[in-house]
C-alpha positions in Angstrom: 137.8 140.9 120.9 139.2 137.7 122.2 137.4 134.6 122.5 138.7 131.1 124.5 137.3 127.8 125.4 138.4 126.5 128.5 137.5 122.9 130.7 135.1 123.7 133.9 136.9 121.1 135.7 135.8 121.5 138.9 132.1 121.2 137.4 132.5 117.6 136.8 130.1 115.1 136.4 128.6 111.8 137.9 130.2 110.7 134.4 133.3 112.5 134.9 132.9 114.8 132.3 133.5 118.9 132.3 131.7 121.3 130.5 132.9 123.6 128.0 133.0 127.0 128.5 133.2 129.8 125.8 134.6 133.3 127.3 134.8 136.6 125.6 136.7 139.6 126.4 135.5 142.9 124.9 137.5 145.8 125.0 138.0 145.1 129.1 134.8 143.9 129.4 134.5 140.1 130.0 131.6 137.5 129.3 131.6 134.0 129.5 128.6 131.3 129.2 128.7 127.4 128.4 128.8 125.9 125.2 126.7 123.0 125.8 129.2 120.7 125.0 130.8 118.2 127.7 133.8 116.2 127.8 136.9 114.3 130.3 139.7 116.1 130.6 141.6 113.7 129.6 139.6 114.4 126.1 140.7 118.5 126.3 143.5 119.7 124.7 143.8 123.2 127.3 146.8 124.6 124.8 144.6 124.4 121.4 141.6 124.6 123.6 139.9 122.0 121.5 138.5 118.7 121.9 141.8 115.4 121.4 141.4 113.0 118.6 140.5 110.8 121.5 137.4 112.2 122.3 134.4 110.5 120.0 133.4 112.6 116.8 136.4 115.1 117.5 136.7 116.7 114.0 132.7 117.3 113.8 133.0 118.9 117.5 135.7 121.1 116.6 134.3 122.3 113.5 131.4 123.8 116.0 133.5 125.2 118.6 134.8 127.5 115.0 131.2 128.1 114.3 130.4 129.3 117.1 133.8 131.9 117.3 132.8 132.9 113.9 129.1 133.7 115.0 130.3 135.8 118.2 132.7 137.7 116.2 129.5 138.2 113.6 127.4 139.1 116.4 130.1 141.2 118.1 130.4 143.8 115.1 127.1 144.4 115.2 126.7 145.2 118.2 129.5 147.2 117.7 128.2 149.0 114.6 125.0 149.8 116.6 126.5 151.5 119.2 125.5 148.8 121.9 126.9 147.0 125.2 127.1 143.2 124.5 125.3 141.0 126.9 125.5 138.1 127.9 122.0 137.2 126.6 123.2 137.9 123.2 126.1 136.2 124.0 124.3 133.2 124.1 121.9 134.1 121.6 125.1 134.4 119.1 126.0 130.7 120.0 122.5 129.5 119.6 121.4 131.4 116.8 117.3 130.9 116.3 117.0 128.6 113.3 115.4 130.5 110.4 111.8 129.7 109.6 112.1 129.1 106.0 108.8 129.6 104.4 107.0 126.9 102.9 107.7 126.1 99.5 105.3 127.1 96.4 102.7 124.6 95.4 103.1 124.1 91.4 99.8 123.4 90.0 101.0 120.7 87.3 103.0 118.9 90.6 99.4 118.7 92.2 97.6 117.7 89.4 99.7 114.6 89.0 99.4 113.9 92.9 95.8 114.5 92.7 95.9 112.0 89.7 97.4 109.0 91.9 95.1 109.8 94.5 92.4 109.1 92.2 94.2 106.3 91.6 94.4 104.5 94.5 90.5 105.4 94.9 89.6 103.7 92.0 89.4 106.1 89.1 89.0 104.5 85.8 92.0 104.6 83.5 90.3 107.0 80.3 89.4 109.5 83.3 92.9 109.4 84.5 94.0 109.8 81.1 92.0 113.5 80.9 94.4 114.4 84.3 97.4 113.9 81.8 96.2 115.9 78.8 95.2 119.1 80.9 98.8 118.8 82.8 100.4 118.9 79.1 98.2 121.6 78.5 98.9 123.3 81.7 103.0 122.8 81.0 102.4 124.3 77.4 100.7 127.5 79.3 103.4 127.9 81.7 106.8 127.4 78.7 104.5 130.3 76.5 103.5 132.6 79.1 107.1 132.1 81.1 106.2 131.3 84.0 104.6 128.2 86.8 101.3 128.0 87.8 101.3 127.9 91.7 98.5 126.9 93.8 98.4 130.2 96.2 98.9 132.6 93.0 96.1 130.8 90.7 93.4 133.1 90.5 90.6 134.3 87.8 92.5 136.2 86.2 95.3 133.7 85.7 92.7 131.2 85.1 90.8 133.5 82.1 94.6 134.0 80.9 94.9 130.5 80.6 91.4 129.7 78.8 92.9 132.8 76.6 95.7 131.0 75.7 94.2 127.5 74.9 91.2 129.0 73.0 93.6 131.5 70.9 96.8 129.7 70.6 96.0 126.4 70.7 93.0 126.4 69.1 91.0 123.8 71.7 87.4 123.1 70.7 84.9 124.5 73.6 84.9 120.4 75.0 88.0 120.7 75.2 88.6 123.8 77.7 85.6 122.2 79.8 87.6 119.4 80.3 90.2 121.9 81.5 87.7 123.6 83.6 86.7 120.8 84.8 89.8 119.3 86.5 90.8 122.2 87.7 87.5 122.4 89.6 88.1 119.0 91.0 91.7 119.4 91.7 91.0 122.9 93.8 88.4 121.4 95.6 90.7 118.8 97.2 93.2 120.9 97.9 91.0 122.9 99.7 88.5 120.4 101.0 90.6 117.9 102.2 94.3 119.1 101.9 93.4 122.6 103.8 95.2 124.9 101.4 94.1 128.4 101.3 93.2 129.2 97.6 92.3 132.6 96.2 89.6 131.3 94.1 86.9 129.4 94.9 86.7 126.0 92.8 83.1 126.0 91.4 83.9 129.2 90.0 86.3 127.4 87.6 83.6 126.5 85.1 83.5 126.3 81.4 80.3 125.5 79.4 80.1 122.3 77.7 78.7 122.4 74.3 76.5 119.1 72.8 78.2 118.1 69.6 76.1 116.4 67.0 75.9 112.7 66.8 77.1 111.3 63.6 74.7 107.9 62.8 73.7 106.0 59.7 70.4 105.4 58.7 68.5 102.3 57.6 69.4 102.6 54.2 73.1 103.1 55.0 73.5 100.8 57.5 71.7 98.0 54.7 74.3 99.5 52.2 77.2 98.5 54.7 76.1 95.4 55.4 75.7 94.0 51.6 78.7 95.7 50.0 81.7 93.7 48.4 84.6 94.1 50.7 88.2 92.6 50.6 88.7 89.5 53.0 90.7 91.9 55.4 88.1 94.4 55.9 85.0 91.9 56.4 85.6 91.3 59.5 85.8 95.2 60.9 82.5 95.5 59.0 81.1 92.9 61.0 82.8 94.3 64.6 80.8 97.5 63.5 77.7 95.7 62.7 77.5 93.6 65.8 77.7 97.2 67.8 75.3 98.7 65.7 72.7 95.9 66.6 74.0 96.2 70.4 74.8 99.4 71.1 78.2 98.0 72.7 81.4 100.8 72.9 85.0 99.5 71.4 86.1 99.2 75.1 83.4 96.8 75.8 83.1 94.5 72.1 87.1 94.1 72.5 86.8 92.3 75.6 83.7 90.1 74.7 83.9 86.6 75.7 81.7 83.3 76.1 81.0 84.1 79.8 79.3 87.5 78.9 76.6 84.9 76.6 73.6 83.6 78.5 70.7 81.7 77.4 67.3 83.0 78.3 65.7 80.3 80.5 61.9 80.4 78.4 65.0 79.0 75.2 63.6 82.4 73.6 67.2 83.6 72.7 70.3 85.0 74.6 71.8 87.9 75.9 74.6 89.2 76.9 75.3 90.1 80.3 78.5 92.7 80.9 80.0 95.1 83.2 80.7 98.1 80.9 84.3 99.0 81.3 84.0 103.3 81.0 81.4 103.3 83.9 81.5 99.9 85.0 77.8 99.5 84.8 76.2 96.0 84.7 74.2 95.9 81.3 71.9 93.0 79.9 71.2 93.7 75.8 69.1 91.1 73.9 70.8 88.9 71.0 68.6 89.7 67.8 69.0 87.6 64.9 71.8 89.9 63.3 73.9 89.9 65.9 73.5 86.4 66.8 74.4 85.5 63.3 77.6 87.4 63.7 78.5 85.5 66.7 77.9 82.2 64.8 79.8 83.3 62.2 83.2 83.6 64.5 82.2 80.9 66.7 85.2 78.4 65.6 86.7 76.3 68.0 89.8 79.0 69.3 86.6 81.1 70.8 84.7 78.3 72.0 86.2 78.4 76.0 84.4 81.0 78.4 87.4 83.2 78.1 87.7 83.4 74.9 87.4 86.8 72.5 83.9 86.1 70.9 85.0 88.6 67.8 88.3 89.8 66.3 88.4 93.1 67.4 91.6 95.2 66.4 92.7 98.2 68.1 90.5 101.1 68.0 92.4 103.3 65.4 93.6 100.2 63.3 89.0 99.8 63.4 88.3 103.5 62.2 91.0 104.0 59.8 89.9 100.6 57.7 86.2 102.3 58.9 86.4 104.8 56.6 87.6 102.6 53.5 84.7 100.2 54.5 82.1 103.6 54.3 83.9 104.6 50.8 83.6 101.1 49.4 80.0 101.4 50.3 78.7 104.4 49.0 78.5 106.6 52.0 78.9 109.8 50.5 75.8 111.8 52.6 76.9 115.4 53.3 77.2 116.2 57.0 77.6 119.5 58.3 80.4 119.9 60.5 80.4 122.9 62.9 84.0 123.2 64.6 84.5 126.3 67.4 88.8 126.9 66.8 89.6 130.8 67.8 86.6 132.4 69.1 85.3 131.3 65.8 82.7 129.3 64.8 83.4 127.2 61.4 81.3 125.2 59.3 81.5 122.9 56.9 80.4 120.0 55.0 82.1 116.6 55.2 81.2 113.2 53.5 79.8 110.9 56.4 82.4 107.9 54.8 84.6 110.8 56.4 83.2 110.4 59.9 82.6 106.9 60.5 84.3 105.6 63.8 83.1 102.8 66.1 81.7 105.4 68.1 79.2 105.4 65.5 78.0 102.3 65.9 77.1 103.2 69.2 75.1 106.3 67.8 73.7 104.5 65.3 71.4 102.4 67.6 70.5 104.7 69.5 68.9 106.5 67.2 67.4 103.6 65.5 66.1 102.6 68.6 64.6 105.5 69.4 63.1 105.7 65.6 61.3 101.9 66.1 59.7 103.4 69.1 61.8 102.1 71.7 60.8 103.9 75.0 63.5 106.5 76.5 63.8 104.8 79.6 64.8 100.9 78.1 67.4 102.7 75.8 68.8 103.9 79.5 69.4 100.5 80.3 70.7 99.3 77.5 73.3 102.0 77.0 73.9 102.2 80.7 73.6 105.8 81.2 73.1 106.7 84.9 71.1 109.8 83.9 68.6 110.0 81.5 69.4 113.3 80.6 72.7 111.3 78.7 70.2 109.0 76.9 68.6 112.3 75.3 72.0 114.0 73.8 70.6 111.3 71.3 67.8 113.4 70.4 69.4 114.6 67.3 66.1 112.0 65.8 64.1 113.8 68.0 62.2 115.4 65.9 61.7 112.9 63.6 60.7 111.0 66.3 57.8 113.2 67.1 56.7 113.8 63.7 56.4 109.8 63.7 54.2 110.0 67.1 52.2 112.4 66.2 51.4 110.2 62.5 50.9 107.4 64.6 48.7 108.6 67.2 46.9 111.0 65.0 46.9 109.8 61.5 46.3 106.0 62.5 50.1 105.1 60.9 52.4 103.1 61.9 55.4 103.4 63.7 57.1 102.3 60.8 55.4 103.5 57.7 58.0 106.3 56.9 60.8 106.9 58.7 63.6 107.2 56.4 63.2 103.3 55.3 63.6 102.9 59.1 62.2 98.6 58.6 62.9 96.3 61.3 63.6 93.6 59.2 66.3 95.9 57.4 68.3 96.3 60.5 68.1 93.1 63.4 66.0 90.7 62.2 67.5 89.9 58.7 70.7 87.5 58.6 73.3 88.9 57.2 75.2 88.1 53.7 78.4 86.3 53.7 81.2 88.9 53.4 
């Protein structure tokens, strides 16, 4: 096989420039057809039958007048091999060669998750549910490094997904919240993909679901929460007791008592008291909580000058585990040695134990703690909604750990004549918001 590319000059152009012809001579046989490329003549070199250094881009033109010898003399032993007659539709077919669909590339779950995640982003997700995104993807990346291999979108099916719940309950030991949170995102990131990224999935999302399990609420009771308030502490951990106390007596979260500040105080127009006034910042839910006595007093007690402008910090709040380690030295100082039964799900096992509650105090409990004593003074279900800022009421009863004491208490009231204080666990009002608390 010979191949030569020779100037068409009598095909010349408006322009003035010729096209380039590529002809092939097969054992006698002779093809020719055009290369697509054009030039003068005073740009063609007919002895090297390539394009002159003059012509613009010279080098890169070359270099495909080679390519395309090279695929013709590909092209040519196949057809060859095969036995056929060359054409002059493969001809050009060699020069042209189709471009190769490359297929499209794997989508890696993790790599999704972590779009997905900025997505949610830019729609407004709050930061701690972003957070949840993160964990499960370093879960996910843990699944993939033990079971040696990625996690794609088009191979993630129920079996891959009960391999992974294998591997997280088993290996890594995850408490039953824990793989619903994994079920969970999972759920949500499948659905976008499918719903509003069209990707075809093999499993359908809300098929991805793992039971959540209630956990008990650790809270103190009337007597505990008196014994915190009056015991001797060291200088540096009075004022931690008194963060705790003030959320006891509000029912605020950590998130919402760190950011506190004079514009979130209002006076009540009747001069009956204050409240506060705040846009919780988990579900960014406007609350209004009444200021009793107690936790007014605590107020007072920080109310120097430094926290007397409107953006001021109305407590000194440190960060959260800095609060919950000193937590549990404030609960040993005071006594709080009540055995709590802890019931932990690690394995496929279920594990129980007992635990000292000094042991389980965080500011979390604070939060549980008045609900609970709420709920035990009679305070209807549907006010502790709005004070806690649950969109569901169903949230406000998780709390009904007291439930049954609660009930008892009804029935004594309604049936017995007694009232709703007369014995609840030393349950007083006046030993929870209405007394002013010691100095520390």
């Amino acid at each position: 096989m010979v191949t030569q590319f020779v100037l068409r000059k009598q095909k010349q152009n408006k322009a003035g420039e010729c096209p380039v012809q590529m002809v092939v001579y097969f054992d006698g046989a002779r093809l020719a057809c055009s290369t697509g490329e054009k030039c003068k003549p005073a740009d063609w070199n007919e002895d090297r039958q390539q394009f002159r250094r003059s012509y613009p881009l010279a080098e890169e033109a070359n270099d495909l007048l080679k390519l395309m010898a090279g695929n013709v003399l590909k092209w040519w032993r196949g057809v060859r091999a095969a036995g056929e007659v060359p054409t002059v539709a493969g001809l050009k077919a060699a020069l042209r060669p189709a471009a190769v669909e490359q297929p499209a590339p794997e989508l890696l779950v993790v790599e999704e998750l972590r779009r997905f995640r900025e997505v949610m982003r830019g729609r407004g997700l709050m930061w701690n549910t972003l957070r949840h995104y993160l964990v499960t993807s370093n879960w996910l990346r843990d699944f993939e490094a033990w079971a040696g291999r990625q996690l794609t979108v088009s191979g993630y099916d129920l079996a891959t997904h009960d391999a992974l719940l294998a591997y997280l309950r088993t290996e890594r030991e995850l408490s039953p919240n824990s793989l619903y949170t994994v079920g969970k995102d999972l759920r949500r990131l499948f659905g976008y993909l499918r719903d509003e990224r069209g990707q075809r999935l093999q499993v359908e999302p809300r098929r991805l679901r793992v039971a959540y399990e209630e956990t008990d609420k650790v809270f103190l009771s009337a007597q505990e929460l008196e014994r915190l308030r009056v015991a001797v502490l060291p200088t540096t951990l009075a004022p931690v007791r008194d963060v705790f106390l003030f959320c006891c007596y509000t029912g605020l979260r950590y998130s919402d008592v760190l950011q506190l500040h004079g514009g979130n105080v209002e006076a009540l127009p009747d001069g009956s008291g204050r409240v506060l006034r705040l846009t919780q910042t988990k579900t960014r839910t406007k609350v209004s909580v009444y200021l009793t006595a107690a936790a007014a007093a605590l107020l007072e007690r920080y109310a120097g000058p430094e926290r007397a402008g409107a953006g001021a910090r109305l407590l000194p709040v440190y960060q959260n585990q800095v609060m919950n380690r000193y937590l549990k030295r404030i609960a040993l100082l005071a006594g709080l040695e009540r055995a709590v039964e802890q019931v932990d799900v690690m394995g496929g096992q279920v594990r129980k134990r007992a635990a000292a509650l000094r042991e389980l105090v965080t500011m979390h409990t604070a939060r549980h703690t008045f609900a609970t004593q709420s709920l035990l003074r009679g305070m209807p279900v549907e006010v502790l909604q709005r004070i806690m800022g649950h969109a569901n009421i169903k949230t406000t009863l998780v709390y009904a750990k007291i439930m049954e004491d609660f009930q008892h208490q009804t029935m004594r009231r309604i049936w017995d004549g007694q009232g709703a204080t007369s014995d609840n666990a030393g349950a007083l009002d006046s030993q929870i918001c209405a007394v002013e608390p010691a100095a520390a």
